[in-house]
PQR file with spaces between the fields and no chain letter, atoms N, CA, C, O and H, PARSE charges and radii, in Angstrom:
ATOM       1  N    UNK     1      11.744    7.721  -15.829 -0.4000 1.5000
ATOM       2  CA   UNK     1      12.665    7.994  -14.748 -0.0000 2.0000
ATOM       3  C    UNK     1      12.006    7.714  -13.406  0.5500 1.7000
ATOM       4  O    UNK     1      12.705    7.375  -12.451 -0.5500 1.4000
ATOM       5  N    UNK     2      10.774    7.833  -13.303 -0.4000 1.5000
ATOM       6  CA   UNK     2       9.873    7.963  -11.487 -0.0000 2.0000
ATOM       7  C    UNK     2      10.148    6.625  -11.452  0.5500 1.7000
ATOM       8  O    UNK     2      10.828    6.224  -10.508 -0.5500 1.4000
ATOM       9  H    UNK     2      10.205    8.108  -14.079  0.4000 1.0000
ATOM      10  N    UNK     3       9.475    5.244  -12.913 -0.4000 1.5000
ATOM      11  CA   UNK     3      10.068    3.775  -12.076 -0.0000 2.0000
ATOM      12  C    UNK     3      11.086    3.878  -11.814  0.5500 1.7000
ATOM      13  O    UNK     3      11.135    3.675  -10.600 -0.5500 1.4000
ATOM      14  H    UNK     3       8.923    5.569  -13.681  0.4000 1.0000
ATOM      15  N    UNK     4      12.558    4.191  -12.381 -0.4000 1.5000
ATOM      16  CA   UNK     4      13.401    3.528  -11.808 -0.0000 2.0000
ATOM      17  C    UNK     4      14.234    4.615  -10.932  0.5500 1.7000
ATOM      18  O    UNK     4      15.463    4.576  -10.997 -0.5500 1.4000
ATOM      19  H    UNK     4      12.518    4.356  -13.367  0.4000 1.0000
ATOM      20  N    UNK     5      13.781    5.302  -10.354 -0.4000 1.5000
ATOM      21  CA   UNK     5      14.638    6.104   -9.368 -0.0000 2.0000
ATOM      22  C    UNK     5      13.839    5.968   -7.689  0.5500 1.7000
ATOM      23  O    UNK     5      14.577    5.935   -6.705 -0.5500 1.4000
ATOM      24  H    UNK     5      12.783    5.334  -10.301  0.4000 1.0000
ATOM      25  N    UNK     6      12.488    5.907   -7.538 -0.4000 1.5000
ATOM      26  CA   UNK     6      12.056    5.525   -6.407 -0.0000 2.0000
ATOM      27  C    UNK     6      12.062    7.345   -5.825  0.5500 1.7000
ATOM      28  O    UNK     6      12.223    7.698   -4.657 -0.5500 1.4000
ATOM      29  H    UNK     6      11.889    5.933   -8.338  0.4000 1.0000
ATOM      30  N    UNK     7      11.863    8.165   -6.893 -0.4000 1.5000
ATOM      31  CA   UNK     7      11.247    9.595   -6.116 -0.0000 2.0000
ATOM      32  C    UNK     7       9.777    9.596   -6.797  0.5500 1.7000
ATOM      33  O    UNK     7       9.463    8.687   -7.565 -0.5500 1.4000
ATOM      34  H    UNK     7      11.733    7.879   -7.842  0.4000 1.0000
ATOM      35  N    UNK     8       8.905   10.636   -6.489 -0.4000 1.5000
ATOM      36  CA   UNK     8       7.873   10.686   -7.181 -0.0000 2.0000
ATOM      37  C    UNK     8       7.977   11.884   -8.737  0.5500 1.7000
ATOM      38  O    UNK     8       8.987   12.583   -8.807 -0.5500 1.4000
ATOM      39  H    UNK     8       9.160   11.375   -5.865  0.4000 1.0000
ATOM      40  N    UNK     9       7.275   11.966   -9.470 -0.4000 1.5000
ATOM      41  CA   UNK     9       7.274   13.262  -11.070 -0.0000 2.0000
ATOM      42  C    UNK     9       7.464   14.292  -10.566  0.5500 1.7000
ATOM      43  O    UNK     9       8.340   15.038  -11.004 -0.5500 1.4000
ATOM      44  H    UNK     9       6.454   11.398   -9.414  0.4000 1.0000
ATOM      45  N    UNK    10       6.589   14.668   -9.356 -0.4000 1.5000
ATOM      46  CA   UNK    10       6.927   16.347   -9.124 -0.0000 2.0000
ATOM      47  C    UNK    10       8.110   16.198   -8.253  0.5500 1.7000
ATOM      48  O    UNK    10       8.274   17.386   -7.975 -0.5500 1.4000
ATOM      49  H    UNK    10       5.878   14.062   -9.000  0.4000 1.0000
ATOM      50  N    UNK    11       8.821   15.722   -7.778 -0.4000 1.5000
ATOM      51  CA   UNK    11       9.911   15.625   -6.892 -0.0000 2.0000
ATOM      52  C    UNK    11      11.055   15.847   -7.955  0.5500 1.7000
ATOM      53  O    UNK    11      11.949   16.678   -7.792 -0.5500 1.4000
ATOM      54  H    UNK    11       8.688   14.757   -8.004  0.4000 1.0000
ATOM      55  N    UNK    12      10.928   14.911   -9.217 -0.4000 1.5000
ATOM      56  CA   UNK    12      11.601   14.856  -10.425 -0.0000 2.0000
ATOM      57  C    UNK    12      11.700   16.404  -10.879  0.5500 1.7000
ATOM      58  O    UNK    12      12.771   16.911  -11.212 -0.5500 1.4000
ATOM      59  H    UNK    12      10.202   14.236   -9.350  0.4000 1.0000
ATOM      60  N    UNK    13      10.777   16.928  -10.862 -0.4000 1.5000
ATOM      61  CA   UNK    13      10.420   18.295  -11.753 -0.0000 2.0000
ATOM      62  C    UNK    13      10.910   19.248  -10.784  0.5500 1.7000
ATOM      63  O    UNK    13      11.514   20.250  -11.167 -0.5500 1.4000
ATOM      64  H    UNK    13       9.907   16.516  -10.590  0.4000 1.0000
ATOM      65  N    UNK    14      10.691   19.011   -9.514 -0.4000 1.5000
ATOM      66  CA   UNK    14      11.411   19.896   -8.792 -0.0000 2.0000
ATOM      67  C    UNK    14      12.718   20.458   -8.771  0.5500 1.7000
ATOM      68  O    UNK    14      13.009   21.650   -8.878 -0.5500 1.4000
ATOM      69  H    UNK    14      10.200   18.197   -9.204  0.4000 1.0000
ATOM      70  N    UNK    15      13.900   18.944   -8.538 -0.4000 1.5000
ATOM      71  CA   UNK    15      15.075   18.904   -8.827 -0.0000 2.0000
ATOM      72  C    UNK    15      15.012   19.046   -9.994  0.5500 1.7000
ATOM      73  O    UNK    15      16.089   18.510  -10.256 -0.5500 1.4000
ATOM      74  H    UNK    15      13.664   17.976   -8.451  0.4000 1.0000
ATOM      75  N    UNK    16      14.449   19.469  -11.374 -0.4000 1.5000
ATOM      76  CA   UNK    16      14.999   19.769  -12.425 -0.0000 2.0000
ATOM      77  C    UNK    16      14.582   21.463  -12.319  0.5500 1.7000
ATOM      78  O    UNK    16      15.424   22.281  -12.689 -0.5500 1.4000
ATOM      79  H    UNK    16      13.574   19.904  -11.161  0.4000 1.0000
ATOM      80  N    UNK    17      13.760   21.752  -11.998 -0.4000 1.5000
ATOM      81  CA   UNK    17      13.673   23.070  -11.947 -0.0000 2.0000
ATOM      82  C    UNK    17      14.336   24.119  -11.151  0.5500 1.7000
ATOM      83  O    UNK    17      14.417   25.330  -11.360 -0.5500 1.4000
ATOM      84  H    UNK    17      13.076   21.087  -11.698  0.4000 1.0000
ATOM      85  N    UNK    18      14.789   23.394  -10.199 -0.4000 1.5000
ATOM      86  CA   UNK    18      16.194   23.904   -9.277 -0.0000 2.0000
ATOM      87  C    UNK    18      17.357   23.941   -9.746  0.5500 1.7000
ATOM      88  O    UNK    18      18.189   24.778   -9.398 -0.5500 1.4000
ATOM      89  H    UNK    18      14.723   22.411  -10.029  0.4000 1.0000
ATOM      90  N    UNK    19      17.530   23.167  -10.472 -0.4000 1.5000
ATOM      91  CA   UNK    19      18.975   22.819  -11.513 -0.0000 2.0000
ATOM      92  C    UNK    19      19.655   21.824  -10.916  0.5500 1.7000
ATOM      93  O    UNK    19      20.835   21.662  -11.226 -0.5500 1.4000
ATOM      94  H    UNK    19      16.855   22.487  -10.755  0.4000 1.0000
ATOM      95  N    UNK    20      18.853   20.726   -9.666 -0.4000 1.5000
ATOM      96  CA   UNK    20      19.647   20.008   -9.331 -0.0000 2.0000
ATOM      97  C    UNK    20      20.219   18.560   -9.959  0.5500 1.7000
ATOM      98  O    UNK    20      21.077   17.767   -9.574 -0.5500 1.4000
ATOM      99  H    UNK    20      17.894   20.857   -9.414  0.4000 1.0000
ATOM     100  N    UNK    21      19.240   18.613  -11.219 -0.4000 1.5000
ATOM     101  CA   UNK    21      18.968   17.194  -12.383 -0.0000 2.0000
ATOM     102  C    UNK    21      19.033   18.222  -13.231  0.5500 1.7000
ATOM     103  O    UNK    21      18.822   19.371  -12.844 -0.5500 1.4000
ATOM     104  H    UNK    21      18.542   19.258  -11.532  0.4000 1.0000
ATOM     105  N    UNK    22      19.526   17.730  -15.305 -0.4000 1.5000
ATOM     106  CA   UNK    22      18.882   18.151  -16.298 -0.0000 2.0000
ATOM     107  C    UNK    22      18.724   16.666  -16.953  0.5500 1.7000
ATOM     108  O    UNK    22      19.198   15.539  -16.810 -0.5500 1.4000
ATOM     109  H    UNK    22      19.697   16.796  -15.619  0.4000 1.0000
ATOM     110  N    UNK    23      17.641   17.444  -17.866 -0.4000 1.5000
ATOM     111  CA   UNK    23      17.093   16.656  -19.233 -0.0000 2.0000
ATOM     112  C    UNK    23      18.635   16.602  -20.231  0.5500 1.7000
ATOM     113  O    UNK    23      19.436   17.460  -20.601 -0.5500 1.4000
ATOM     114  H    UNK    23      17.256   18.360  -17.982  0.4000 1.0000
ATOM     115  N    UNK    24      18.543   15.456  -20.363 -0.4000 1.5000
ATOM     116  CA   UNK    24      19.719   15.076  -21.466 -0.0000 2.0000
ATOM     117  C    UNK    24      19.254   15.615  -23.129  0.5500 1.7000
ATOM     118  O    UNK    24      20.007   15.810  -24.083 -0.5500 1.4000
ATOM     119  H    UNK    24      17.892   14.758  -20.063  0.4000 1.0000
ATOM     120  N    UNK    25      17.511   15.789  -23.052 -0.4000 1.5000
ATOM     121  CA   UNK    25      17.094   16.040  -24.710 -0.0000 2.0000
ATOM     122  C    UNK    25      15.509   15.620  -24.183  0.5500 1.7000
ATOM     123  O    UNK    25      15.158   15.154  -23.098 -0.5500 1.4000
ATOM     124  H    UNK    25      16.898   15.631  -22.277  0.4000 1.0000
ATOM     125  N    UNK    26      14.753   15.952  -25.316 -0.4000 1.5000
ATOM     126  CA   UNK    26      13.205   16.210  -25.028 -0.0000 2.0000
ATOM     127  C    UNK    26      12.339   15.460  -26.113  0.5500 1.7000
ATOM     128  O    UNK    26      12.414   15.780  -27.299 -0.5500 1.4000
ATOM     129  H    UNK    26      15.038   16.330  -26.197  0.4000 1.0000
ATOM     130  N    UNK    27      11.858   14.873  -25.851 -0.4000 1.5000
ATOM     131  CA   UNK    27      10.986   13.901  -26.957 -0.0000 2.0000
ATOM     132  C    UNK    27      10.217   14.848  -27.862  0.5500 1.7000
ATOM     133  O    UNK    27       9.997   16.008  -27.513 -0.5500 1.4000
ATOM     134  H    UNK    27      11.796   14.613  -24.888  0.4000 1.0000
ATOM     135  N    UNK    28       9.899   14.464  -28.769 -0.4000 1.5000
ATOM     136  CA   UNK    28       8.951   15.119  -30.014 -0.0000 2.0000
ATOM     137  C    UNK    28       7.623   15.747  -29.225  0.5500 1.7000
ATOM     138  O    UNK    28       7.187   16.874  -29.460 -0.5500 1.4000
ATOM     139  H    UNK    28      10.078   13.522  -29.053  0.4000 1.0000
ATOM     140  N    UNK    29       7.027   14.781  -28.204 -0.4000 1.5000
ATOM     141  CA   UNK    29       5.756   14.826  -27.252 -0.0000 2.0000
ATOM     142  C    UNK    29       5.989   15.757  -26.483  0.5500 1.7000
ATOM     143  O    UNK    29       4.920   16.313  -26.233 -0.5500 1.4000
ATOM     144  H    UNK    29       7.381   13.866  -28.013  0.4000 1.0000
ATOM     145  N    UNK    30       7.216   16.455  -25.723 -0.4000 1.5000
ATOM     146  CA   UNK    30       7.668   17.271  -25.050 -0.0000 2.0000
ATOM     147  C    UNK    30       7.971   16.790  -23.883  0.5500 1.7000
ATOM     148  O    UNK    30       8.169   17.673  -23.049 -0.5500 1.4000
ATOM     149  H    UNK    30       8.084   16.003  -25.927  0.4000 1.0000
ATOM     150  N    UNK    31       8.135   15.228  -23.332 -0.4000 1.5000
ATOM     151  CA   UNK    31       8.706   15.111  -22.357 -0.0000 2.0000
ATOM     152  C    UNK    31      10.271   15.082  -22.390  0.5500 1.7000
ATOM     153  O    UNK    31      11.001   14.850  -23.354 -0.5500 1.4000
ATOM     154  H    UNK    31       7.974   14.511  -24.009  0.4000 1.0000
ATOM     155  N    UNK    32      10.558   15.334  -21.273 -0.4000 1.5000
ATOM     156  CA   UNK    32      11.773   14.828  -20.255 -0.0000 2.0000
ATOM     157  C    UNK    32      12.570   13.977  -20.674  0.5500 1.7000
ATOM     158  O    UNK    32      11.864   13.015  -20.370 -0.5500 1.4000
ATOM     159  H    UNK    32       9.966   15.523  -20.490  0.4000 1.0000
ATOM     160  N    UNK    33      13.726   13.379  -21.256 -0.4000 1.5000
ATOM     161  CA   UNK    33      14.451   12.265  -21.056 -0.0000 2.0000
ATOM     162  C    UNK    33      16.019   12.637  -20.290  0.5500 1.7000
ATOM     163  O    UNK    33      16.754   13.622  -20.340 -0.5500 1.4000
ATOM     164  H    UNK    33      14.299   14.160  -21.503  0.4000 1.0000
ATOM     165  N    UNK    34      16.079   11.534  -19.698 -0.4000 1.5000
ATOM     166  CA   UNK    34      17.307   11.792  -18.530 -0.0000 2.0000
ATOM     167  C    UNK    34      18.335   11.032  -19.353  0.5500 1.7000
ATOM     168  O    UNK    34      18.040   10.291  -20.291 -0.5500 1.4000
ATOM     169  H    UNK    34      15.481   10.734  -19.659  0.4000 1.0000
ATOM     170  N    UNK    35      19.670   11.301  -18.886 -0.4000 1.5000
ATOM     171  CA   UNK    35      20.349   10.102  -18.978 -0.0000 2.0000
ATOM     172  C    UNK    35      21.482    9.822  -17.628  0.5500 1.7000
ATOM     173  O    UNK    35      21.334   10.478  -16.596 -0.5500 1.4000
ATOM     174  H    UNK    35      19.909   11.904  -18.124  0.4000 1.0000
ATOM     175  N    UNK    36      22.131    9.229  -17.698 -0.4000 1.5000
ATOM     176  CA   UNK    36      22.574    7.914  -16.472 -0.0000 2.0000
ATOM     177  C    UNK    36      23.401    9.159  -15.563  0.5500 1.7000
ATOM     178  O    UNK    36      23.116    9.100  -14.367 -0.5500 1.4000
ATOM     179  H    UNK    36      22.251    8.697  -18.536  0.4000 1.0000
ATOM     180  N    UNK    37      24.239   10.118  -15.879 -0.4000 1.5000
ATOM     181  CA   UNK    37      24.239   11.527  -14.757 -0.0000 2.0000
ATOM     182  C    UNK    37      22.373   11.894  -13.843  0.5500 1.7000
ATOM     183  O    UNK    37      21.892   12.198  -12.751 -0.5500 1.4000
ATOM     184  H    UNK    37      24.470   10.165  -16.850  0.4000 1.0000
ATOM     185  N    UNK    38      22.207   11.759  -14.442 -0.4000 1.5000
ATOM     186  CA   UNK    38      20.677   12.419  -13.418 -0.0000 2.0000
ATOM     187  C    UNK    38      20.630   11.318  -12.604  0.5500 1.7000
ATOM     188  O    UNK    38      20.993   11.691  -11.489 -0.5500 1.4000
ATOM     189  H    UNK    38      22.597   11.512  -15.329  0.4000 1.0000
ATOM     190  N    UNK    39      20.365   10.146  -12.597 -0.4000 1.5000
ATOM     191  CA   UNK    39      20.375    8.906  -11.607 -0.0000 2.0000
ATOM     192  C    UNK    39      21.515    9.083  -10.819  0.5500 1.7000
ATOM     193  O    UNK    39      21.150    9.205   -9.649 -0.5500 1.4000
ATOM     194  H    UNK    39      20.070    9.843  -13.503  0.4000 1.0000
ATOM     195  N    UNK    40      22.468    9.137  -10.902 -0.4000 1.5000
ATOM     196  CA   UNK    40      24.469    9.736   -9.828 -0.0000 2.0000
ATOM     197  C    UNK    40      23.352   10.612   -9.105  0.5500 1.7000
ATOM     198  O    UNK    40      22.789   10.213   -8.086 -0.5500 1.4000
ATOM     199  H    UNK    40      22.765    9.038  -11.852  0.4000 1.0000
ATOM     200  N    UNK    41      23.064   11.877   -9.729 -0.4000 1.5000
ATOM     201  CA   UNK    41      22.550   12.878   -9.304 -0.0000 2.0000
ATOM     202  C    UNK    41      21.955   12.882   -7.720  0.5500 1.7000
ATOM     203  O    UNK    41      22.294   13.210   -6.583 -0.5500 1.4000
ATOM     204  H    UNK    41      23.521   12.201  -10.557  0.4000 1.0000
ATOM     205  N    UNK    42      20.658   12.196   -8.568 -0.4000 1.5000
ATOM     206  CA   UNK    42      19.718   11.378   -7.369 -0.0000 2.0000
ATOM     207  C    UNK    42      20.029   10.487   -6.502  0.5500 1.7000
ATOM     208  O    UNK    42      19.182   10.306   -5.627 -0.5500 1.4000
ATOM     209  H    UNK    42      20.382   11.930   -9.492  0.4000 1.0000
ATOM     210  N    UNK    43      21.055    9.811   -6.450 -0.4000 1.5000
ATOM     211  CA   UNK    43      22.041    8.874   -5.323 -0.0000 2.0000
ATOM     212  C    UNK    43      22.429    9.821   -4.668  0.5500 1.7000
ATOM     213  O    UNK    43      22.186    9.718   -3.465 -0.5500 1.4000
ATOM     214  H    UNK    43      21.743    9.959   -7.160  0.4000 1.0000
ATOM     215  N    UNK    44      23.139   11.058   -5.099 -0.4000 1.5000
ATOM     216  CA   UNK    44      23.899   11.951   -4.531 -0.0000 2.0000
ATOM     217  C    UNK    44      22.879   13.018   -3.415  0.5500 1.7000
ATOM     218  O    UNK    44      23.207   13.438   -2.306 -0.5500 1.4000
ATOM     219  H    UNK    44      23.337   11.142   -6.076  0.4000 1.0000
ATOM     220  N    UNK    45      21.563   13.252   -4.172 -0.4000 1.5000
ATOM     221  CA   UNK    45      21.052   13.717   -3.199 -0.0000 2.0000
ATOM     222  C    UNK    45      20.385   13.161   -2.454  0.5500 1.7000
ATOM     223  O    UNK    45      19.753   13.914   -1.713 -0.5500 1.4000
ATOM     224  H    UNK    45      21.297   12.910   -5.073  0.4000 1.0000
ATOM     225  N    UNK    46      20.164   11.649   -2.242 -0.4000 1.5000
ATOM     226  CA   UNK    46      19.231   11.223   -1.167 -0.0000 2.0000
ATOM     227  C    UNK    46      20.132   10.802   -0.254  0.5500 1.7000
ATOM     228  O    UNK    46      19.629   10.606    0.852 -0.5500 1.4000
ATOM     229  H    UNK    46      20.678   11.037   -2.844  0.4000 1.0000
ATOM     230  N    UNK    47      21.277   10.599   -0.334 -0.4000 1.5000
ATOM     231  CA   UNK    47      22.766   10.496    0.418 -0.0000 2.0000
ATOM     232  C    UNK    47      22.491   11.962    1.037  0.5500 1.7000
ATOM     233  O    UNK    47      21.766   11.794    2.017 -0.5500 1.4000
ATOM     234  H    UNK    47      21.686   10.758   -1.233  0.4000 1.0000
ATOM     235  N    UNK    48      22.741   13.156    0.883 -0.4000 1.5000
ATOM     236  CA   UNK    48      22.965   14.430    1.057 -0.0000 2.0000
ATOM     237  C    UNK    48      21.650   14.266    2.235  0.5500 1.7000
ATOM     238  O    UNK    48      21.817   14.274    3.455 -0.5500 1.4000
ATOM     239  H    UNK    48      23.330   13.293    0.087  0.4000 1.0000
ATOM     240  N    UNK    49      20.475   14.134    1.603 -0.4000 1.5000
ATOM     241  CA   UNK    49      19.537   14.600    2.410 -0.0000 2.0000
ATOM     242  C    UNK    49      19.236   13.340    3.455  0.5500 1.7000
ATOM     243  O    UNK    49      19.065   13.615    4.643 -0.5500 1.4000
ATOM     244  H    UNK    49      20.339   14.126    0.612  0.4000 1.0000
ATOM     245  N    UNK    50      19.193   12.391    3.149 -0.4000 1.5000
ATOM     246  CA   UNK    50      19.343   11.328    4.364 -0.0000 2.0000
ATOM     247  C    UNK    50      20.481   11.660    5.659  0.5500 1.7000
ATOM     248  O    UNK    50      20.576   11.007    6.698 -0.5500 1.4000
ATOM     249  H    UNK    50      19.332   12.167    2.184  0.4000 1.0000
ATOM     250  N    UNK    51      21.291   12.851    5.274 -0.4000 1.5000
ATOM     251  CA   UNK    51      22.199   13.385    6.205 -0.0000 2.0000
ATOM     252  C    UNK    51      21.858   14.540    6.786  0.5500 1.7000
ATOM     253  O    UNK    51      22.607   15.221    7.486 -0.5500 1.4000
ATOM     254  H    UNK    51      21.214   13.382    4.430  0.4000 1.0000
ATOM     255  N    UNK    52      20.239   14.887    6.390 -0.4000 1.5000
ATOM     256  CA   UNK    52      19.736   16.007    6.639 -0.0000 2.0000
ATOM     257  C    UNK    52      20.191   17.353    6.418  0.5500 1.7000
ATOM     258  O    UNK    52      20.132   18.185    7.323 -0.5500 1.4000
ATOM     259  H    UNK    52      19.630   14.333    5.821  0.4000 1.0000
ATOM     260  N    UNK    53      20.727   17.676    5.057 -0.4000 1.5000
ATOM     261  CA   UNK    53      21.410   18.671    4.448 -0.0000 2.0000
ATOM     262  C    UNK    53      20.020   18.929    3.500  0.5500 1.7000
ATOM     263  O    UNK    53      19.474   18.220    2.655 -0.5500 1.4000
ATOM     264  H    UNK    53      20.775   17.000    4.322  0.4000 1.0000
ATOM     265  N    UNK    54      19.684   20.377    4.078 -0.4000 1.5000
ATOM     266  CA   UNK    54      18.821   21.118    2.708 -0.0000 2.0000
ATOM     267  C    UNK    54      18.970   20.968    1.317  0.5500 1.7000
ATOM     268  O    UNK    54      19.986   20.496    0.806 -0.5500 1.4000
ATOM     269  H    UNK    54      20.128   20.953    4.764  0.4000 1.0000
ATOM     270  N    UNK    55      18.033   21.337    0.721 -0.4000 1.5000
ATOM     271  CA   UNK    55      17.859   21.469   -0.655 -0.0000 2.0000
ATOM     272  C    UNK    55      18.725   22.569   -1.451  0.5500 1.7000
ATOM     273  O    UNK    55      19.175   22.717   -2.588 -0.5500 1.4000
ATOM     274  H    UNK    55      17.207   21.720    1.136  0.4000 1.0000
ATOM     275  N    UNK    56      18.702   23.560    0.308 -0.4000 1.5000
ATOM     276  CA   UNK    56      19.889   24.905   -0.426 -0.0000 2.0000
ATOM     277  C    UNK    56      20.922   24.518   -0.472  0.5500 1.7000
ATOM     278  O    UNK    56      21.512   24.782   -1.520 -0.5500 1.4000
ATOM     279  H    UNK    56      18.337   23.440    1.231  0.4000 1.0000
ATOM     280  N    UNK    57      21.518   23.896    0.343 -0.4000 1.5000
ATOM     281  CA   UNK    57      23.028   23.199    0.537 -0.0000 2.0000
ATOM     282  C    UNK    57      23.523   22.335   -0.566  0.5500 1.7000
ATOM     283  O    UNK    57      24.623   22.327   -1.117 -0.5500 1.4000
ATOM     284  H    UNK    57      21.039   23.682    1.194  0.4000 1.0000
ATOM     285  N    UNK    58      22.091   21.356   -0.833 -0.4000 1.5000
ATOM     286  CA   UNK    58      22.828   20.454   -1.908 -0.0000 2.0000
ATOM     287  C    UNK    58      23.147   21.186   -3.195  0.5500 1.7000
ATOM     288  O    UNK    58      24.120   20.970   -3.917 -0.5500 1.4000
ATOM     289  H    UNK    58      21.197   21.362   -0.385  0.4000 1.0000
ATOM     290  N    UNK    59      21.990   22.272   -3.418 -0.4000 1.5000
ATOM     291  CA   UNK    59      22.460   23.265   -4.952 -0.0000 2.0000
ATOM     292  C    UNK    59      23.583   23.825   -4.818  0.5500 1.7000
ATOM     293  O    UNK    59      24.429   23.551   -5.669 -0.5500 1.4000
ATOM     294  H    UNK    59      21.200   22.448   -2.831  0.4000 1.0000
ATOM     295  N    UNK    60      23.916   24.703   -3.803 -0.4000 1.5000
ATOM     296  CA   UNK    60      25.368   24.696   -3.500 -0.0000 2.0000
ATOM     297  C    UNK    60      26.222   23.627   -3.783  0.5500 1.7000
ATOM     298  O    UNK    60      26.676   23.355   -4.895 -0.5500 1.4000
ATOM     299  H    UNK    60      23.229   24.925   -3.112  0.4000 1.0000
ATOM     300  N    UNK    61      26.407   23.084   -2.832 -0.4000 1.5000
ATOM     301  CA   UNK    61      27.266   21.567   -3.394 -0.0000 2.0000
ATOM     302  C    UNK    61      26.950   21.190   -4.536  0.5500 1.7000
ATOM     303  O    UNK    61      28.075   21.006   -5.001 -0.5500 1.4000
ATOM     304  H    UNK    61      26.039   23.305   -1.929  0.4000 1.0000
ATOM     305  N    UNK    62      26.245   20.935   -5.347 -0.4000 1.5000
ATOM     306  CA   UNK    62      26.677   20.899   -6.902 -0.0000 2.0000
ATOM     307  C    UNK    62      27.305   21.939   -7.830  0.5500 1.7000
ATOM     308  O    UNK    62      28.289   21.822   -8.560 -0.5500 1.4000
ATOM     309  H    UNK    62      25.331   21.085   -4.969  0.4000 1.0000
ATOM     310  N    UNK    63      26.453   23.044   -7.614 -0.4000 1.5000
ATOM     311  CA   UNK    63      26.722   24.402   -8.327 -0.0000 2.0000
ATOM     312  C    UNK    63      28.671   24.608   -8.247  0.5500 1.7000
ATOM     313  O    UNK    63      29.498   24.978   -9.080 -0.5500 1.4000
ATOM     314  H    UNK    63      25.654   23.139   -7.021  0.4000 1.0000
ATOM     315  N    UNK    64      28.761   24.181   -6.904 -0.4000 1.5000
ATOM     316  CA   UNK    64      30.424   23.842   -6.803 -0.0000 2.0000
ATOM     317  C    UNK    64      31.775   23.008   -7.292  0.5500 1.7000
ATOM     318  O    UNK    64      32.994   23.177   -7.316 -0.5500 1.4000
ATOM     319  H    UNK    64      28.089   23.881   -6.227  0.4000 1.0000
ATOM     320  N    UNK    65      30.532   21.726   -7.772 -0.4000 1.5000
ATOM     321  CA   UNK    65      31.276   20.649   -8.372 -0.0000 2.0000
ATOM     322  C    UNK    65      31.309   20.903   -9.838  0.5500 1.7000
ATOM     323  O    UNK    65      32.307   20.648  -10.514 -0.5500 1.4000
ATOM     324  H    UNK    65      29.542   21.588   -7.753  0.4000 1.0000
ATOM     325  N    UNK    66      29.975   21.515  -10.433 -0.4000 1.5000
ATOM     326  CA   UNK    66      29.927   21.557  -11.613 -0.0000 2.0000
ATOM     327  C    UNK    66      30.563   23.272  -12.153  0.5500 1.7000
ATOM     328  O    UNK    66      30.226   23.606  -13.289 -0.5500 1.4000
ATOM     329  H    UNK    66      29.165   21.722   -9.884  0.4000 1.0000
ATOM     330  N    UNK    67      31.293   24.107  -11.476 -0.4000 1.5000
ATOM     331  CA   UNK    67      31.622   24.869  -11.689 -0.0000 2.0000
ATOM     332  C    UNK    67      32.626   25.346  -11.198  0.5500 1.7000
ATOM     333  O    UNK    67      32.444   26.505  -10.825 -0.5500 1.4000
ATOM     334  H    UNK    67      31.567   23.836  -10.553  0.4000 1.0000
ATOM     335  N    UNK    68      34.230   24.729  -10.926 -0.4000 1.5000
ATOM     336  CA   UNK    68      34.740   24.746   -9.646 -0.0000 2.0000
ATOM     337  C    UNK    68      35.790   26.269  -10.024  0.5500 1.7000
ATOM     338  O    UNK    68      36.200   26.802  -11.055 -0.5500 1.4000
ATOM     339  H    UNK    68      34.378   23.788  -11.230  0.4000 1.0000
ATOM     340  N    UNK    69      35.881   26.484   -8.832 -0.4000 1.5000
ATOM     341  CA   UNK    69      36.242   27.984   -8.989 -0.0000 2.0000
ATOM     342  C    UNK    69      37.826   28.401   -9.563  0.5500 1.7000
ATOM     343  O    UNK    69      38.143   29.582   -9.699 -0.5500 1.4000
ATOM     344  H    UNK    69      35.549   26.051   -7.995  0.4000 1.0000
């Protein structure tokens, strides 16, 4: 996922540990595998934050989309 998204692993791990990305399923080795939602994801937040909207804001704004009231 770090080649082809243009963030760095802990940036990756971050947004997954925030809940702003998940793992689609986990290799035998115990890594990470994404699938093609986590990349949207990551468009969505460098859009968000290139607009200078926090990290709190964007969990909000998802937590909203993915749970709508």
């Amino acid at each position: 996922m770090v080649d082809y998204s243009g963030v760095s692993r802990q940036t990756i791990h971050n947004y997954t540990t925030m809940g702003l990305i998940r793992e689609s399923r986990w290799t035998d080795g115990g890594h990470r595998l994404y699938d093609q939602s986590a990349f949207r994801r990551l468009d969505q937040i460098a859009e968000l934050r290139g607009r200078r909207k926090s990290l709190g804001f964007i969990r909000e704004h998802f937590a909203k989309l993915d749970n709508p009231a």
